[in-house]
C-alpha beads as a LAMMPS data file, in Angstrom:
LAMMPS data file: protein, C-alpha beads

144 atoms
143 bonds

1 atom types
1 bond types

-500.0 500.0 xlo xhi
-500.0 500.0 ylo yhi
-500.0 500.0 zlo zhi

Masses

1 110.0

Atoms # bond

1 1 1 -251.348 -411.577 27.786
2 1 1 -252.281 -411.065 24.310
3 1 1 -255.589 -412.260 24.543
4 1 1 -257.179 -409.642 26.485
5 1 1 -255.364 -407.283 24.173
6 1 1 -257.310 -408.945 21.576
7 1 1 -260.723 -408.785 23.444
8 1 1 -260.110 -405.338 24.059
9 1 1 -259.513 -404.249 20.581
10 1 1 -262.618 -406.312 19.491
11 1 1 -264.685 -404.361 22.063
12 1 1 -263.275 -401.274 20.872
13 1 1 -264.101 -401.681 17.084
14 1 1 -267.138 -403.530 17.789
15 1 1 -268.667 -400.318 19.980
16 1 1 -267.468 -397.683 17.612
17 1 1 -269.637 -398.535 14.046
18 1 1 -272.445 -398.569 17.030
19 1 1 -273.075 -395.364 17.456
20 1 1 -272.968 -394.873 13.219
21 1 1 -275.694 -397.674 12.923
22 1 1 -277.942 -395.397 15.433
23 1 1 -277.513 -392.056 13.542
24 1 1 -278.489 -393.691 10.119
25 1 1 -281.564 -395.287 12.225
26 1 1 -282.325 -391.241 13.349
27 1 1 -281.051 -389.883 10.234
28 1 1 -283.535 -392.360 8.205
29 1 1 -286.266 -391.757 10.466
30 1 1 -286.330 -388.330 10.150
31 1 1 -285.808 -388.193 6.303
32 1 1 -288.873 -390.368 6.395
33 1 1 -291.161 -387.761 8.465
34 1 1 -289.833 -384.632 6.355
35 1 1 -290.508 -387.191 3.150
36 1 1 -293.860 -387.307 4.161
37 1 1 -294.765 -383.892 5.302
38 1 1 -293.493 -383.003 1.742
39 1 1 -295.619 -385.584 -0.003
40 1 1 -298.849 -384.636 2.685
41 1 1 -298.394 -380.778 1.242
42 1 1 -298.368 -382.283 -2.108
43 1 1 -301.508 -383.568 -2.051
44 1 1 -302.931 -381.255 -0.236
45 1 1 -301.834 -378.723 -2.773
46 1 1 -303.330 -381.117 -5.612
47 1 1 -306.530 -381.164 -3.754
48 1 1 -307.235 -377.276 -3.238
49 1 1 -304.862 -375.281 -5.684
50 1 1 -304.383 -377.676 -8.336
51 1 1 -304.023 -374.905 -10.919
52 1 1 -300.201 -375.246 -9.510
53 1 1 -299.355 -378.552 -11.291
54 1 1 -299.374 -378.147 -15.140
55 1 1 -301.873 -380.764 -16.807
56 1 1 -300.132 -382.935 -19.430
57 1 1 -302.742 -384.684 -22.119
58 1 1 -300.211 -387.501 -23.845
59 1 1 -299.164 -389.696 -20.110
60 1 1 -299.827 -392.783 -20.068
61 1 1 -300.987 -392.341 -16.354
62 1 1 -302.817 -389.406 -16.277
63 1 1 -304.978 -389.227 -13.237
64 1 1 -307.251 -386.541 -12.103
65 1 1 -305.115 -383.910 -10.093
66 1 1 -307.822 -384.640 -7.221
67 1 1 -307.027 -388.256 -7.213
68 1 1 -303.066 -387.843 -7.591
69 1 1 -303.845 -385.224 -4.016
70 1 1 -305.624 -388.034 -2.109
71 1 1 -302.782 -390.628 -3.293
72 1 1 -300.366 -388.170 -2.431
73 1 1 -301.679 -386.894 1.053
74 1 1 -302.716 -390.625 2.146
75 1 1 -299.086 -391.975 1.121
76 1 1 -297.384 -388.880 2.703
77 1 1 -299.092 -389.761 6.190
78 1 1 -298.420 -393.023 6.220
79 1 1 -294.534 -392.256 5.743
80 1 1 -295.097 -390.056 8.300
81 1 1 -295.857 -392.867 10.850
82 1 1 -293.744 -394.837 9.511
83 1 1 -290.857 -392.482 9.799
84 1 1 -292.179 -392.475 13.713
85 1 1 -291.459 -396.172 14.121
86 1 1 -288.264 -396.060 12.529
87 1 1 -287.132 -393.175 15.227
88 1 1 -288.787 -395.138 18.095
89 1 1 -286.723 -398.108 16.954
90 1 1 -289.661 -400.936 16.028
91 1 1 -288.497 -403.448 13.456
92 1 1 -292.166 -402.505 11.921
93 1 1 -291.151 -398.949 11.412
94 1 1 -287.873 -400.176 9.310
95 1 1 -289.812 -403.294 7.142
96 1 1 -292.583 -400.883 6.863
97 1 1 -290.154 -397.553 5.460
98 1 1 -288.591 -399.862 2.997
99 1 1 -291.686 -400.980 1.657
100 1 1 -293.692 -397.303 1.618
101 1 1 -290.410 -395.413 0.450
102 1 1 -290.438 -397.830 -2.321
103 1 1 -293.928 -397.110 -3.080
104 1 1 -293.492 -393.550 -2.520
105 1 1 -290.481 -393.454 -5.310
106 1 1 -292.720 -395.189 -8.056
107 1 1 -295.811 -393.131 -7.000
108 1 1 -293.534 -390.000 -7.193
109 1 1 -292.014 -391.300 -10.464
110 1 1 -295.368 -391.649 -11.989
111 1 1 -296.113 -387.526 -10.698
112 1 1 -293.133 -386.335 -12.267
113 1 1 -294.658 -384.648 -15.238
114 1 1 -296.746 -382.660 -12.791
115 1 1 -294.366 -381.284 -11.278
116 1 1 -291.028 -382.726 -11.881
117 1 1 -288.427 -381.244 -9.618
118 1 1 -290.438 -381.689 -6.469
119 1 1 -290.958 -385.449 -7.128
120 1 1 -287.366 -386.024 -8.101
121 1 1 -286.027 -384.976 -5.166
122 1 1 -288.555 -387.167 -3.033
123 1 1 -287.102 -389.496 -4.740
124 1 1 -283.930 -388.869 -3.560
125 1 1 -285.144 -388.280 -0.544
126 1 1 -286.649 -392.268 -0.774
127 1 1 -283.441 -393.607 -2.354
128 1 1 -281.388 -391.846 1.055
129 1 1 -284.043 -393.439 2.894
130 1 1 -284.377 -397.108 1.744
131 1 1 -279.838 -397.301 2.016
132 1 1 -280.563 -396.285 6.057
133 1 1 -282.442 -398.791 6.554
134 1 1 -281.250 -401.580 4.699
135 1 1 -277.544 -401.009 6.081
136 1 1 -279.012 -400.518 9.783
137 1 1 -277.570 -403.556 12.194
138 1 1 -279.694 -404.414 15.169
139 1 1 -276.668 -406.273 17.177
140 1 1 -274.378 -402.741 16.428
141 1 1 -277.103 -400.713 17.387
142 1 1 -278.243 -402.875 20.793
143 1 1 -274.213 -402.732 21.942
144 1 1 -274.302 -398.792 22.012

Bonds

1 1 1 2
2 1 2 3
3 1 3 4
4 1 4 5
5 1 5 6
6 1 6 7
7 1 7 8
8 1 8 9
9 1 9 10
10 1 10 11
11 1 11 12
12 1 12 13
13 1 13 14
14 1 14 15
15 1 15 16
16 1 16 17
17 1 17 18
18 1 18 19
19 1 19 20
20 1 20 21
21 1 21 22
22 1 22 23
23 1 23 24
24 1 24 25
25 1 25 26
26 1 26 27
27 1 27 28
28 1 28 29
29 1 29 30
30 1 30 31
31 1 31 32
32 1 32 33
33 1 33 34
34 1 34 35
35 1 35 36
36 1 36 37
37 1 37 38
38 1 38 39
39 1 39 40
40 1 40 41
41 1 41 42
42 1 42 43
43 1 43 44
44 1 44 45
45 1 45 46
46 1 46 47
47 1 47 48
48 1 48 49
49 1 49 50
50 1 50 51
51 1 51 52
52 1 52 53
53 1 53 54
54 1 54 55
55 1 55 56
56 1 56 57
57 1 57 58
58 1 58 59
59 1 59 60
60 1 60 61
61 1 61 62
62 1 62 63
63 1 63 64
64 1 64 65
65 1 65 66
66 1 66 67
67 1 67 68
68 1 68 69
69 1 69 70
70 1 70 71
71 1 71 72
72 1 72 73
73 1 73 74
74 1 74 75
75 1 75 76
76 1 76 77
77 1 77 78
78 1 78 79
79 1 79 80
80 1 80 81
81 1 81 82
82 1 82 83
83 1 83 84
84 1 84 85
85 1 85 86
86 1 86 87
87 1 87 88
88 1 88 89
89 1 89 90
90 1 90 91
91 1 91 92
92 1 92 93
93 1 93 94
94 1 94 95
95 1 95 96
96 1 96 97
97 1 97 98
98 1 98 99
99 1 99 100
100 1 100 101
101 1 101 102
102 1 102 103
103 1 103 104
104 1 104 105
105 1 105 106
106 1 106 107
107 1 107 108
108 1 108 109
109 1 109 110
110 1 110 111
111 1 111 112
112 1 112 113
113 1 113 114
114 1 114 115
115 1 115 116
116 1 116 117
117 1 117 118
118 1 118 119
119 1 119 120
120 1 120 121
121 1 121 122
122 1 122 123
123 1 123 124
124 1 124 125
125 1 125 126
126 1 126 127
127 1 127 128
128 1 128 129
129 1 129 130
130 1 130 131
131 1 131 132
132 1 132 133
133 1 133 134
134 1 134 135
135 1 135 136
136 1 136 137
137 1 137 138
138 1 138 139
139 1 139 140
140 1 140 141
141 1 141 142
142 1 142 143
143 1 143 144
């Protein structure tokens, strides 16, 4: 008799993280979408009102504010989508998050003396981001 009791408490524990695995999927996936509507706006602000972002002379990668908007607005889409696949739960969506949130970190590192409060907290944002999906379980998630 104690080995259904044991099957039963295995089934038990093994449902419960389940449902925890799914909302860091969701909560990943949608960090990634607002991520990239915030880095889209970024570049689009670069690329029509770039009198916003103060112009520093001595950075070692100084770009023109027009090419730091299409970096920006290009990278912010493709989190976007990215973000997308994560939510609709494709294993492409979750490699391809880890890799652009780690791109969009060092791109946003590289912007901070732009505009340095804004592209910290993308990189929080990232950071947030990149822990979702490496900690999300596909045999937790698939027993919910």
């Amino acid at each position: 008799m104690s080995v259904p009791r044991q099957t039963a408490t295995a089934t038990r524990t093994s449902a419960r993280p389940a449902s925890w695995v799914v909302g860091l999927s969701i909560f990943a996936g949608v960090m990634m979408i607002v991520s990239g509507v915030f880095n889209a706006v970024e570049g689009l602000v670069a690329l029509f009102r770039n009198e916003v972002y103060v112009a520093t002379l001595q950075y070692v990668f100084a770009f023109d504010l027009t090419t730091w908007g299409w970096i920006h607005l290009i990278l912010g889409l493709v989190v976007l989508g990215a973000g997308y696949g994560v939510i609709s739960g494709r294993i492409w969506g979750r490699v391809v998050g880890i890799a652009i949130a780690l791109l969009s970190m060092i791109v946003n590192f590289l912007f901070v003396p732009y505009y340095p409060v804004w592209s910290l907290l993308i990189i929080v944002l990232n950071v947030f981001v990149i822990w979702a999906l490496c900690v999300f379980n596909r045999d937790a998630a698939a027993a919910a």
